[in-house]
N, CA, C and O of each residue as an XYZ file, in Angstrom:
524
protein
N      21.836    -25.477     28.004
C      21.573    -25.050     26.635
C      20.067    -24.857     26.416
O      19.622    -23.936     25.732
N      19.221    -25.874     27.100
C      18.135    -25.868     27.039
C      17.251    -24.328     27.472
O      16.573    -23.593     26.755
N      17.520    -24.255     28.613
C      17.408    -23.052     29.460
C      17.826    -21.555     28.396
O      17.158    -20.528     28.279
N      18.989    -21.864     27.815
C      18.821    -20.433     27.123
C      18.336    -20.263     25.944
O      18.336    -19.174     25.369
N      17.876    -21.328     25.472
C      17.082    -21.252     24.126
C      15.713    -20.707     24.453
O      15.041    -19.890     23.824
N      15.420    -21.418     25.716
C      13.707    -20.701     26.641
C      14.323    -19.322     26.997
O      13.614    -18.481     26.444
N      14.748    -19.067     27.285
C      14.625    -17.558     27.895
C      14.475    -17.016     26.102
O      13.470    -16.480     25.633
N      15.772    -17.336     25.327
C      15.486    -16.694     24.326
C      13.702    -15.831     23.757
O      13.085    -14.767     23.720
N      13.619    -17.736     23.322
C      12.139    -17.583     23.258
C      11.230    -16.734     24.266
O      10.696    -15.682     23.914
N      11.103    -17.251     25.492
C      10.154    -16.452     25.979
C      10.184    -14.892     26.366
O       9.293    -14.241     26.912
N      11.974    -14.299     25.755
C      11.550    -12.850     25.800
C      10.978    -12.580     24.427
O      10.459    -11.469     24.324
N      10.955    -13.325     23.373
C      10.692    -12.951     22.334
C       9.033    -12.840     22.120
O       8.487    -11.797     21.761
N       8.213    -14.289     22.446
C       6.914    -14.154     23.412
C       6.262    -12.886     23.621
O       5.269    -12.454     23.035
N       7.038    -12.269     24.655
C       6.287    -11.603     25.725
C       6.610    -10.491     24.688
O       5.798     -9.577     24.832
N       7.330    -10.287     23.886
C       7.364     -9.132     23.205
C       6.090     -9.198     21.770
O       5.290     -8.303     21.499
N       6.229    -10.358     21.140
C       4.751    -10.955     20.175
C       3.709    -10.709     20.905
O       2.758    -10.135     20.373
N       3.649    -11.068     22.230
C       2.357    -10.999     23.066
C       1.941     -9.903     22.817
O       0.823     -9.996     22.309
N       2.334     -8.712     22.934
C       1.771     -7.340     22.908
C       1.291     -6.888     21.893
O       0.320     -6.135     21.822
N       2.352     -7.591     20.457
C       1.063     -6.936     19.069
C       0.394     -7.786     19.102
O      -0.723     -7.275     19.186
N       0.258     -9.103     19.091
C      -0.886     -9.542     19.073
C      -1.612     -9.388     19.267
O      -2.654     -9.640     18.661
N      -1.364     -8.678     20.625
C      -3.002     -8.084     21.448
C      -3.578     -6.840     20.991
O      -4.752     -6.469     21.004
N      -2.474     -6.235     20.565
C      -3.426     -4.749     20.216
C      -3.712     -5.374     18.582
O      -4.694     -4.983     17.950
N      -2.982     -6.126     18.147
C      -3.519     -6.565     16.595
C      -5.328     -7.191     16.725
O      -6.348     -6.687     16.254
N      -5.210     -8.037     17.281
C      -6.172     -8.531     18.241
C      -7.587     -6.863     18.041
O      -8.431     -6.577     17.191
N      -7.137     -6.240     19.293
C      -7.910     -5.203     19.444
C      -8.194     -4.571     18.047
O      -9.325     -4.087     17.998
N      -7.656     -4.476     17.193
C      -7.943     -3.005     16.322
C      -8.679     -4.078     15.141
O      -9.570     -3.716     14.372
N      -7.981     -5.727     15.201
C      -9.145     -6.746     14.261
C     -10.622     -6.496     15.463
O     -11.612     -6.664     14.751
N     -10.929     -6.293     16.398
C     -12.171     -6.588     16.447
C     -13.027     -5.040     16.394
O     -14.233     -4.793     16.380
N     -12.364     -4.554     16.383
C     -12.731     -2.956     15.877
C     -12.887     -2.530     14.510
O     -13.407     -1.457     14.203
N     -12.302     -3.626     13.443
C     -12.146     -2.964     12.394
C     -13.106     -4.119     11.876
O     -13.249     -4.138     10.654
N     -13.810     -5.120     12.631
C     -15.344     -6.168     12.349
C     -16.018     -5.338     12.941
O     -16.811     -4.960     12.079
N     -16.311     -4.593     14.200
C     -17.382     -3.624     14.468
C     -18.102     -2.977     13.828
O     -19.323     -2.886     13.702
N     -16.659     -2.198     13.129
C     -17.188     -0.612     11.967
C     -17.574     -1.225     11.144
O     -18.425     -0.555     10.559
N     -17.393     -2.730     10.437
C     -17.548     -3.326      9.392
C     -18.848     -3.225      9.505
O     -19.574     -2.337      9.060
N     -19.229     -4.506     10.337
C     -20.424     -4.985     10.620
C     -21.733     -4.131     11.072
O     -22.922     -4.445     11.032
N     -21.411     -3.530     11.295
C     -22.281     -2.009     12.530
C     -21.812     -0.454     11.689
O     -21.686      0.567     12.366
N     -21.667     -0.439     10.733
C     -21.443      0.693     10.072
C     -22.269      1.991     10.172
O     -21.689      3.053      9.949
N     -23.712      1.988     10.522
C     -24.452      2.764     10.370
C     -24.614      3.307     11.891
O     -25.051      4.418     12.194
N     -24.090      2.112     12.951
C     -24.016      2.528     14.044
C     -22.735      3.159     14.615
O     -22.790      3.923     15.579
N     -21.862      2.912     14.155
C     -20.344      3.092     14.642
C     -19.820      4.379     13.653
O     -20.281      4.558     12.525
N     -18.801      5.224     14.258
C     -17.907      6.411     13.492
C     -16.412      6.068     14.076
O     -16.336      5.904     15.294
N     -15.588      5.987     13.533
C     -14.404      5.868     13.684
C     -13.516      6.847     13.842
O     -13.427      7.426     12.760
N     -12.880      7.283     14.558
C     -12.068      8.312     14.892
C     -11.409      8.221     15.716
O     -11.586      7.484     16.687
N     -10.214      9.168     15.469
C      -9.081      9.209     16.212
C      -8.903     10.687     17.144
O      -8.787     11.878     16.856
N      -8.945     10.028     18.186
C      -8.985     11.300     19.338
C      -7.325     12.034     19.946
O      -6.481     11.370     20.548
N      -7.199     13.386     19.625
C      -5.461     13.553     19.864
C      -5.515     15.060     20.403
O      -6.023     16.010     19.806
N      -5.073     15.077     21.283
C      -4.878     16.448     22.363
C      -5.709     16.223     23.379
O      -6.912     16.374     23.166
N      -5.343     15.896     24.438
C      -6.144     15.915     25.855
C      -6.365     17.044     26.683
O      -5.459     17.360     27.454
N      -7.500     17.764     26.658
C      -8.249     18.830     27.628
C      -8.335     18.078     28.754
O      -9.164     17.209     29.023
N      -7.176     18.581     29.563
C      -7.298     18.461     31.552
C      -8.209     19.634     32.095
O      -7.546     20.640     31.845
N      -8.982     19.894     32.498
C      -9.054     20.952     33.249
C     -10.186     20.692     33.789
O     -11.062     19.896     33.453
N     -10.075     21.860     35.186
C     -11.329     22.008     36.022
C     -12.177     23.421     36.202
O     -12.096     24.031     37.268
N     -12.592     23.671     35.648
C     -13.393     24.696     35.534
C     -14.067     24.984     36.856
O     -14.529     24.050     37.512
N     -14.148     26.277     37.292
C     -15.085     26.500     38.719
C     -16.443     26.010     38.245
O     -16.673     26.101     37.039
N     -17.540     25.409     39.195
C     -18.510     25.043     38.846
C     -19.086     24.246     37.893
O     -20.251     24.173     37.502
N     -17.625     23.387     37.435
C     -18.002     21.948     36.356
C     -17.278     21.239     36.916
O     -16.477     21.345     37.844
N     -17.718     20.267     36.091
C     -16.970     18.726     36.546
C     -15.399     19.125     35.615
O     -15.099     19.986     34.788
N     -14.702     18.035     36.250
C     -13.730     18.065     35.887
C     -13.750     17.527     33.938
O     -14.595     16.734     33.524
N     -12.838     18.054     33.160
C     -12.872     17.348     31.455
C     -11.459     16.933     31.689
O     -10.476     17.380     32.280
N     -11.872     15.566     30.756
C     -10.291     15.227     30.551
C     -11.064     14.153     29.516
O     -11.899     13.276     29.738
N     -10.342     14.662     28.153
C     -11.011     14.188     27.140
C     -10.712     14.861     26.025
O     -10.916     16.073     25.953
N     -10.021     13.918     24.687
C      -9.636     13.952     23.485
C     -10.199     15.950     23.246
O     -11.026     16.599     23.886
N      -9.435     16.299     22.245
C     -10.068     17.873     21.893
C     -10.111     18.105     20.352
O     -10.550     19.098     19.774
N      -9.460     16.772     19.705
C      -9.601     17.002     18.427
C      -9.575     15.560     17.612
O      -8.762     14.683     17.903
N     -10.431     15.434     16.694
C     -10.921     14.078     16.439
C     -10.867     14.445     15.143
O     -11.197     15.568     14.763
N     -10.185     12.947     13.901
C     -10.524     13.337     12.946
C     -10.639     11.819     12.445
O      -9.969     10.898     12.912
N     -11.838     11.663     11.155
C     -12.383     10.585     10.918
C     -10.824      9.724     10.307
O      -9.848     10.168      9.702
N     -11.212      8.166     10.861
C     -10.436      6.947      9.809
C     -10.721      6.283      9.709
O     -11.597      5.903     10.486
N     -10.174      5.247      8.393
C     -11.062      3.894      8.314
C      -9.766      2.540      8.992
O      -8.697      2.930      9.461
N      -9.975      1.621      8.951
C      -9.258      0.056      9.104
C      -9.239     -0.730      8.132
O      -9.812     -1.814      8.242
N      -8.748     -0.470      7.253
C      -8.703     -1.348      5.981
C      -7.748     -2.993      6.698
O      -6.847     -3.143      7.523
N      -8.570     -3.943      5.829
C      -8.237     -5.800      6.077
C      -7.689     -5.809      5.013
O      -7.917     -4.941      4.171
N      -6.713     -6.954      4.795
C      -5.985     -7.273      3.534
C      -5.981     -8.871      3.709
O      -5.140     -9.521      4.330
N      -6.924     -9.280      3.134
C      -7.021    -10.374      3.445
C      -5.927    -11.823      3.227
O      -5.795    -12.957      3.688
N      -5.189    -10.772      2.047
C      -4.023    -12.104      1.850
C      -3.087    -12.130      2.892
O      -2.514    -13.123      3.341
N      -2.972    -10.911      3.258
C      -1.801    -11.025      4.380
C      -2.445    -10.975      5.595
O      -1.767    -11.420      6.521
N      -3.365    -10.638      5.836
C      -4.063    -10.212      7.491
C      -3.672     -8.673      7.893
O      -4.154     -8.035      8.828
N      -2.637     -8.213      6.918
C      -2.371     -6.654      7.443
C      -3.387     -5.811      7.287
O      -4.110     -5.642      6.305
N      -3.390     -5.033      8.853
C      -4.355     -4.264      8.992
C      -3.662     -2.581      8.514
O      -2.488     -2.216      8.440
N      -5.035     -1.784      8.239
C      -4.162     -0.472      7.783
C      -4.934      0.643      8.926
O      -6.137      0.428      9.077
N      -4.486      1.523      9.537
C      -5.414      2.937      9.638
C      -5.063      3.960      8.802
O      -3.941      4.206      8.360
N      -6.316      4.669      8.569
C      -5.664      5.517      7.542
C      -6.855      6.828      7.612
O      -7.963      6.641      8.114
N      -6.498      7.947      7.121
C      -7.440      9.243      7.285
C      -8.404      9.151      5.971
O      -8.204      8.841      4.796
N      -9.302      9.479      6.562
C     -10.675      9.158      5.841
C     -11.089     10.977      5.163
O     -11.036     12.074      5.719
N     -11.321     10.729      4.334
C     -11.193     12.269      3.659
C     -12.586     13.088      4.605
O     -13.403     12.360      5.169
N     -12.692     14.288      4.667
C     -14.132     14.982      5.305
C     -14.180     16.352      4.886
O     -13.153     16.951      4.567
N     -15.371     16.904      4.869
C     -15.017     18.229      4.900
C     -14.221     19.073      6.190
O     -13.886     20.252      6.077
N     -14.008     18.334      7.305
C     -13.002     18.950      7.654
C     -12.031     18.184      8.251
O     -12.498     17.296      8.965
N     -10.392     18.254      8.173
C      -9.781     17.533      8.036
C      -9.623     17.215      9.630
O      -9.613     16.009      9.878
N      -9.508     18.017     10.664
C     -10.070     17.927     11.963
C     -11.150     18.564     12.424
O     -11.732     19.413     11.748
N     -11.542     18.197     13.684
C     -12.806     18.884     14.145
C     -12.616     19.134     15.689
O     -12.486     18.148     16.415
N     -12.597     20.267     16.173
C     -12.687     20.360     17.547
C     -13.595     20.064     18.008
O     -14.656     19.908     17.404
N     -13.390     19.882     19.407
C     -14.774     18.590     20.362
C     -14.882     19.464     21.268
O     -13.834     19.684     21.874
N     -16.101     20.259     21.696
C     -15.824     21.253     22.993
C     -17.319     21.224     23.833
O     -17.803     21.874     24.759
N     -17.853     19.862     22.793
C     -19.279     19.650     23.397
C     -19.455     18.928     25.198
O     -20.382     18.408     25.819
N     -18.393     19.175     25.423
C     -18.230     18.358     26.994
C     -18.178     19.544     27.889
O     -18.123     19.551     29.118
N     -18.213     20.803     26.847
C     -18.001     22.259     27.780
C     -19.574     22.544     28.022
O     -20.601     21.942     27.709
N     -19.283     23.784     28.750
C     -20.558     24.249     29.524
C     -20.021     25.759     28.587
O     -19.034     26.471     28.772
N     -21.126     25.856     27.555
C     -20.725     26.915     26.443
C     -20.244     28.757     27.359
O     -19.642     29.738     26.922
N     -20.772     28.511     28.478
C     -20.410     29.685     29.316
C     -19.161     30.215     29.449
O     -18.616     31.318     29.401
N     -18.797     28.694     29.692
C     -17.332     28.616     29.918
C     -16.211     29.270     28.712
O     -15.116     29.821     28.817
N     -16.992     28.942     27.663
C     -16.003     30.004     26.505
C     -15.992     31.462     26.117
O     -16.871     31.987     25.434
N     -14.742     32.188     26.689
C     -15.209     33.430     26.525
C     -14.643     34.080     25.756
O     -14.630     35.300     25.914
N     -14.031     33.524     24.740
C     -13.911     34.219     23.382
C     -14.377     32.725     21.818
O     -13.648     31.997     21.144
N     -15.937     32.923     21.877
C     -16.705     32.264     20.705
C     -15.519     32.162     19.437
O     -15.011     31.168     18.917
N     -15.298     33.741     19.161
C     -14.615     33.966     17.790
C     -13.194     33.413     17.847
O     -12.613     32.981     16.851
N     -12.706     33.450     18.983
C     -11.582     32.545     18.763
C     -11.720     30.339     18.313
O     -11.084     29.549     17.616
N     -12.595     30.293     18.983
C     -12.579     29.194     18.735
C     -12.960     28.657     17.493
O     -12.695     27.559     17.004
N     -13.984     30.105     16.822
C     -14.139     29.527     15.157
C     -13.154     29.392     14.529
O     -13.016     28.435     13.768
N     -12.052     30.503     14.731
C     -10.462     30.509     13.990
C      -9.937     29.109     14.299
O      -9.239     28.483     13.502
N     -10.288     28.674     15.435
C      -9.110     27.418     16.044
C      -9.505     26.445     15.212
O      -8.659     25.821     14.572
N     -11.010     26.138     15.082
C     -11.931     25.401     14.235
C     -11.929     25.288     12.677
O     -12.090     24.330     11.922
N     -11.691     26.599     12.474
C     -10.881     27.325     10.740
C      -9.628     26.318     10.652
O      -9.688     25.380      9.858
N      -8.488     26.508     11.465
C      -7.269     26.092     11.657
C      -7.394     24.295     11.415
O      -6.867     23.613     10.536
N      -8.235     23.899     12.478
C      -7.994     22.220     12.367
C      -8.912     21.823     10.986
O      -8.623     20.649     10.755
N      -9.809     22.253     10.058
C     -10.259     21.828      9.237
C      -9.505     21.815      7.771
O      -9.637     21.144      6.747
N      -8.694     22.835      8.165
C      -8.093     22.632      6.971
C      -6.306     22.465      7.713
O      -5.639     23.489      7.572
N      -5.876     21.754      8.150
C      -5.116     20.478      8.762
C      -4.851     19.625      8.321
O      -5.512     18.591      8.413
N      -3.236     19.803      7.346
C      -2.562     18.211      6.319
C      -1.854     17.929      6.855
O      -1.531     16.902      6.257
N      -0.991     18.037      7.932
C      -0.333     17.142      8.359
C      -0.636     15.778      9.347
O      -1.779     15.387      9.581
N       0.398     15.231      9.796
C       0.036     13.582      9.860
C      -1.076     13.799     11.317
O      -0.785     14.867     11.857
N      -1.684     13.419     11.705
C      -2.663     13.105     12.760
C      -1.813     13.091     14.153
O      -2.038     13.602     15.250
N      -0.913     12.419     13.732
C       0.211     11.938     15.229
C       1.815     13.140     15.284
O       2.827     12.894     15.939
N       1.655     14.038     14.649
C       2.819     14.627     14.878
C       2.003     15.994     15.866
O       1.440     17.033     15.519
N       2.301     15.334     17.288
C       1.955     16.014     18.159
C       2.404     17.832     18.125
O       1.578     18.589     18.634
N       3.508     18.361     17.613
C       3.718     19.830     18.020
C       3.156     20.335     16.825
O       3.172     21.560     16.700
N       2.658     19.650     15.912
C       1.928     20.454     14.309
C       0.433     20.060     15.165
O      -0.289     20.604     14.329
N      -0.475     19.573     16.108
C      -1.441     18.854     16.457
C      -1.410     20.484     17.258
O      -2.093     21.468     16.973
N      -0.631     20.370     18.057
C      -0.304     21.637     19.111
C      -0.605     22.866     18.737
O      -1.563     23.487     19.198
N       0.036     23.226     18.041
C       0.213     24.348     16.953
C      -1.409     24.649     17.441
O      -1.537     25.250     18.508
N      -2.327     24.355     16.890
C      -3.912     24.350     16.650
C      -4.720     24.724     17.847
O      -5.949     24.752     17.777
């Protein structure tokens, strides 16, 4: 009897273990931005650029970032993320390129047009896509 009350528990454990830890992580991130505000920007990075370009290094790295904050609630400890208003609601990241490498400029202002004015949720990857 003993024995299955422990297993109980310790799958239950190993399953707590994991928010804890990222709870863990995003509390000491959300004392960083606190504390270090003038040094720190918060953002959320979503669409990954793979590629290898002839004559660059390889990119593999977020392509569209848009600001958030971490709100504390101190009565409960619940943490929040949430979208932080900007003038633009996303922002493409293409500063890891070698500007050569882009050979249509005017498209990318449109793409840039497109993610700034961007209401849907941050995480609904095929509206993220779309862009």
């Amino acid at each position: 009897a003993w024995l299955t009350d422990w297993r109980l528990w310790a799958e239950k454990e190993r399953r707590d273990a994991v928010v804890r830890d990222i709870y863990k992580d995003l509390f000491t991130v959300h004392l960083k931005a606190t504390d270090h505000s003038e040094e720190f920007e918060l953002v959320l990075g979503v669409g990954c650029l793979t590629w290898r370009p002839d004559s660059h290094e390889q990119v593999q790295r977020h392509v569209a970032t848009a600001p958030i904050a971490i709100g504390f609630d101190e009565n409960s400890g619940r943490l929040t993320v949430t979208q932080v208003s900007a003038p633009d609601a996303v922002s493409i990241e293409l500063d890891m390129l070698d500007p050569a490498l882009i050979s249509t400029p005017a498209k990318i202002d449109e793409i840039r047009a497109m993610a700034a004015e961007y209401d849907g949720h941050l995480l609904d990857q095929p509206a993220i896509g779309e862009i």
